[in-house]
N, C-alpha and C positions, 0 to 999 in steps of 0.2 A: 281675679287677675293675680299672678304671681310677681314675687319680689324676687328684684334685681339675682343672677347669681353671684352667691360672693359677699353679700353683702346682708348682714343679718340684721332683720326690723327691729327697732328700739319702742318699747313701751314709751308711750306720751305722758306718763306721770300720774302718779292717784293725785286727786282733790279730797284734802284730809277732811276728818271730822271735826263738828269745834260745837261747843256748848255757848246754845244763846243764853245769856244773862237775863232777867228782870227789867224791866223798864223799858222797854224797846217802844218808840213813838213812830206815828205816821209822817212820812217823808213822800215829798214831792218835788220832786225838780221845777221849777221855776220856768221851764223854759217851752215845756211838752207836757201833756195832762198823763199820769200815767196810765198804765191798763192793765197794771196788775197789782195788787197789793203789797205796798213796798213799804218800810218799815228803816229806821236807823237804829241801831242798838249797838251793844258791846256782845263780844262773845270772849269766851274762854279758849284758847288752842289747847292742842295735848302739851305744849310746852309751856304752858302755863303763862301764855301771855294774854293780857285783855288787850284787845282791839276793838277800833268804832268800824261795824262794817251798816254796810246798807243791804236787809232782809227781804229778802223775796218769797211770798207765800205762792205756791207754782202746784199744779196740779201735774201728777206724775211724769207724760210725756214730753211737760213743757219744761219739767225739772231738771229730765233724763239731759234735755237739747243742752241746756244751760251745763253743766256739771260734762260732759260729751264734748262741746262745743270750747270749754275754759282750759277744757286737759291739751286740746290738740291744738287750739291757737298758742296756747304757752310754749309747747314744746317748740314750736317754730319759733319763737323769739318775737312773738308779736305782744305789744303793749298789754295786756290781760293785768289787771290789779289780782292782785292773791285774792283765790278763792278756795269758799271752804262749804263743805257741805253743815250746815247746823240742823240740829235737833234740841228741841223744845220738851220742857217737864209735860204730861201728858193732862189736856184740856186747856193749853194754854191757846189765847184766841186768836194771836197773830199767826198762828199755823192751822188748819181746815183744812186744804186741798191735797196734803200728802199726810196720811196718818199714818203709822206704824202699827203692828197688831199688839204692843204693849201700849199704844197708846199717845206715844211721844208724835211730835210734829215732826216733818224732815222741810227745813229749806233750804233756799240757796243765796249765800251772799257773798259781795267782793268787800273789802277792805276799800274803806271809806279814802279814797286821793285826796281830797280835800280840792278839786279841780274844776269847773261848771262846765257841760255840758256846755256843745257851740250852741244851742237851740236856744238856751239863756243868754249867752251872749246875743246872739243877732237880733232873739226878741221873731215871733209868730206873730201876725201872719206875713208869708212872704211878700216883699214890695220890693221897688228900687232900694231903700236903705238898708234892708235885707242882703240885697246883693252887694252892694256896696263893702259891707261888714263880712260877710263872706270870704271874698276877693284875698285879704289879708292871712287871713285865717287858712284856707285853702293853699298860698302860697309858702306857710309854713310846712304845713304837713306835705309838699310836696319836696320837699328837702330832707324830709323824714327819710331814712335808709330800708325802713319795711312798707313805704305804703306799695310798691310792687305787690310785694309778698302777701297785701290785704287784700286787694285786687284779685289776688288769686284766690287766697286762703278763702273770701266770701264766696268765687263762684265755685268752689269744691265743695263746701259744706250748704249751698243754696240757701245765703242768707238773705232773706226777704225783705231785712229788716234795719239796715246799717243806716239812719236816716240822722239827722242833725244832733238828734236828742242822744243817741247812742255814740257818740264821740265826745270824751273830756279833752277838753284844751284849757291850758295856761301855757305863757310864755315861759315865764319860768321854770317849768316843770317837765313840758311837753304835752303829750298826746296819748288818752288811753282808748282802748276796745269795750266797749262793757254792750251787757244786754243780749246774749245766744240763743233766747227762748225761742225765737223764730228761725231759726237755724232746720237744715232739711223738710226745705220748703213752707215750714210751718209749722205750729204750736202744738195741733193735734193731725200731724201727717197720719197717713196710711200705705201701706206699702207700693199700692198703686200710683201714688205721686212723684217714688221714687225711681224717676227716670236720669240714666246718665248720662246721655247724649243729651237731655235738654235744655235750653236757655232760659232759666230762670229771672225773676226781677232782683237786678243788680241795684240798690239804691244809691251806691258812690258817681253812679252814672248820672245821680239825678241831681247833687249837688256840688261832686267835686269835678267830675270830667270835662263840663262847660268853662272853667277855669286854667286848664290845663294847655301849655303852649304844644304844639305839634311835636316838638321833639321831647316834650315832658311824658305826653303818652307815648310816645315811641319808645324811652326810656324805663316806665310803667310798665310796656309788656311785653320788653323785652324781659325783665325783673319776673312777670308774674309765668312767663313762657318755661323758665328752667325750675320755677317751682316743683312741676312733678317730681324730680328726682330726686328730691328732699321730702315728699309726700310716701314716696317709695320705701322709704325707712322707717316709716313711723308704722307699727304695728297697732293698727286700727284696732283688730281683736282683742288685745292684751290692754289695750287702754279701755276699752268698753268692762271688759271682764274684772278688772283692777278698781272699775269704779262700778260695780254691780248697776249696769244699767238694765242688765237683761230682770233684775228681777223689780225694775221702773217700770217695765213695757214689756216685759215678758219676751221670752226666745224668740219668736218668730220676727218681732216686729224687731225684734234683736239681731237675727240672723242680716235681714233684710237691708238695715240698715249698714250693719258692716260691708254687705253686697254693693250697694251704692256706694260708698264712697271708695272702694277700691277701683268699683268699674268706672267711675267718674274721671278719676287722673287723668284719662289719656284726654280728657275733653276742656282741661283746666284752660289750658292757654286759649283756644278760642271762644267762651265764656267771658273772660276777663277781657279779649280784645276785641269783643265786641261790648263790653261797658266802657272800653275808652274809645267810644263811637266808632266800630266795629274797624281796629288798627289791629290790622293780623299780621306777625310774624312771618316771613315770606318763608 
């Protein structure tokens, strides 16, 4: 699909490099058992700042989604913590599933919020006090000025995955996005999955949408309906290219993927209005 005339696509931004430090410890969220090996450490940025992020040890395509997935939500102005691609001195054990040919680890981490996940908050498994706990929480984030823009943003990049555990909340702080791995249908997609026209599992449909007053979703997709044209600017290409995804997953599965999310746009808005219990835009 081509962009707008007149209007020239902007690169979604590199996700820099940064040096994991020494010591890095196993971390678990509290709230959701993880499923991928997560790690808390410091790293080093090129500007020479030490931060506490939380390490992800991801095997390539699950990497690419993450590092993919962190550029293009940023750009949009959606809650995204700073993320950085890390690389590890070579045989270190919290890195395995992406190795370099020098030998170095590559992960992916965001920069520690200091914020709990709702999944910690409400506490597993789901019950009435569950919902209960919920309720609050969801009425927040629905005053949030991007959760439209998430709504969309998930059914354009077929995140399968936005569930209790992948949302930080504090009152005082707000609300972040974490966790892309499952972004374009899945962790280890194939090119065959990536279909544009189709209706993916929307997960906000399964804990925030039930919360939402009639004119809150109506308000949601009206929000997630004008997204496209701000999709339209974002130069898919140059953002994949800028974060060497293709040599994550190789060109084709490269090519493929840019394919997808351009031909996807025009299907954003009814995707999204059907995860707020199929409220379409007339």
């Amino acid at each position: 699909m081509g962009h707008d005339q007149g209007k020239q696509p902007r690169s979604a931004g590199l996700i820099d490099f940064a040096q994991v430090m020494s010591g890095a410890s196993p971390f678990k969220d509290s709230g959701i058992a993880n499923v991928t090996d997560t790690y808390q450490g410091q790293i080093l940025t090129h500007d020479h700042e030490l931060k506490t992020a939380i390490l992800k040890d991801l095997p390539a395509k699950e990497l690419a989604n993450e590092i993919l997935a962190a550029s293009l939500a940023s750009a949009l102005g959606l809650p995204v913590p700073p993320s950085f691609i890390r690389y590890t001195e070579p045989g270190n054990p919290c890195a395995k599933k992406t190795v370099m040919q020098d030998g170095r680890g590559l992960m992916f981490a965001s920069v520690h919020v200091g914020s709990p996940s709702v999944a910690s908050i409400v506490k597993r498994p789901e019950n009435s006090e569950t919902l209960k706990l919920l309720r609050p929480i969801v009425d927040f984030l629905s005053k949030e000025s991007w959760l439209g823009d998430l709504y969309g943003f998930d059914a354009w990049v077929a995140n399968v995955d936005r569930h209790i555990g992948n949302v930080l909340f504090s009152a005082g702080t707000g609300a972040w996005i974490i966790d892309h791995g499952r972004c374009f249908t899945g962790p280890a997609w194939t090119e065959s999955d990536l279909v544009a026209d189709k209706l993916y599992r929307h997960r906000l449909s399964e804990w925030v949408t039930q919360f939402l007053s009639s004119d809150a979703r109506a308000k949601l997709a009206n929000e997630a309906s004008v997204l496209p044209d701000r999709l339209r600017t974002l130069d898919v290409r140059q953002a994949g290219t800028d974060n060497r995804i293709a040599d994550l997953i190789g060109p084709m599965d490269f090519e493929a993927l840019v394919l997808f999310l351009n031909d996807r746009i025009p299907h954003v808005a009814r995707a999204a209005g059907d995860a707020l219990n199929d409220f379409r835009i007339a």
